[in-house]
N, C-alpha and C positions, 0 to 999 in steps of 0.2 A: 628874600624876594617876595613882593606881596603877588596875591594872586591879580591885583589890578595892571600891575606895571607888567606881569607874563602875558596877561592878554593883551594888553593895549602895544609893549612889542613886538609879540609874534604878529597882530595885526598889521607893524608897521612892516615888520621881516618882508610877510606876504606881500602886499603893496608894493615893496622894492624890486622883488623875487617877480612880482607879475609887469613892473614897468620893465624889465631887461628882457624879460619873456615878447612885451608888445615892441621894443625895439629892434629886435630881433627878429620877430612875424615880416619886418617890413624890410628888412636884409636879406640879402643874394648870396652874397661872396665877403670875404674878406677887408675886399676894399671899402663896403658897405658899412661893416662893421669899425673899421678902421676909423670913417665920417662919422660914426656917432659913437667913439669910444669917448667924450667927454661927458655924454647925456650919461652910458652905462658907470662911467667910472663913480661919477656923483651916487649911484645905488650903489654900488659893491662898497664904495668908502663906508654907506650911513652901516651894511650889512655887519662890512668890518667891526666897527665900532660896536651895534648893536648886538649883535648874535653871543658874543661871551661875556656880557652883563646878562644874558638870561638862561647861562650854561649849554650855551650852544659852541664851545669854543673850537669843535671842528669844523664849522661852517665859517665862523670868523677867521680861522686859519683859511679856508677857502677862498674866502669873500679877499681877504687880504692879498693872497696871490694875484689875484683876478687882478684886484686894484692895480697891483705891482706892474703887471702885464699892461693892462690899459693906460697905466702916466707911461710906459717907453713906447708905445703906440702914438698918443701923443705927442708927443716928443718928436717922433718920427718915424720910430721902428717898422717894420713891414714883417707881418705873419700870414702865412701862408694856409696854416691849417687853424685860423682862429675860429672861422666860420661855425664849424663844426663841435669845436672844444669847446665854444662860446654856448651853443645850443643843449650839447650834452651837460653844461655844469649848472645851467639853467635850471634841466630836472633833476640833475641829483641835489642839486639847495629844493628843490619842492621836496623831494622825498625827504631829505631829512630833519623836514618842518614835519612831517608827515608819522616819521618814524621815531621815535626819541633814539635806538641806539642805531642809527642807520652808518655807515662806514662809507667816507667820502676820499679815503686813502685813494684808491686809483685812482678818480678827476682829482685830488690835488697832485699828484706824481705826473700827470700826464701836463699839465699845469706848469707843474714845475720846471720840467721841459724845456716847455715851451719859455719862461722867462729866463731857463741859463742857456740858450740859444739864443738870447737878446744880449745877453751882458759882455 
């Protein structure tokens, strides 16, 4: 991996990780979240795909949950405590841009959850 292509995606990471952060600023409730789970899903997708081509692959395990969560929301699904899970998983994707060995086991469990409550 060259050192160009780790800065140039962790730049993009950030940028993803900061547009669900400003979508979010502008959400209440769940419902909120719900209305612009298409805008988030498009960041979580790029995160997915991006974050374990630059050996970040527990965030792209995260990002992809996320994702998972967000197409049954589209879909239709209705979550109740998305609000909140959606805000917390926000910071721990910053910390573990943040952190190299940072451990995002509990927002993906709590995640996890949340998507075999949907299925």
């Amino acid at each position: 991996m060259s050192d160009e292509f780790l800065k140039i995606a962790t730049a993009e990471i950030n940028d993803e990780i900061l547009e669900i952060q400003n979508i979010l600023n502008s959400c209440h409730d769940a419902l909120d979240v719900s209305a612009n789970a298409e805008k988030i899903q498009k960041s979580t997708h790029k995160i997915k795909g991006l974050a374990p081509m630059m050996g970040k692959d527990d965030l792209g395990n995260l990002s992809s949950l996320l994702d998972s969560v967000l197409k049954k929301i589209i879909d239709g699904a209705i979550v109740d405590d998305l609000f909140d899970s959606m805000k917390d998983s926000v910071n721990e994707m910053k910390n573990s841009m943040i952190y190299s060995d940072y451990n995002l086991d509990a927002i993906k469990q709590r995640i996890l959850r949340i998507s075999s409550n949907l299925s």
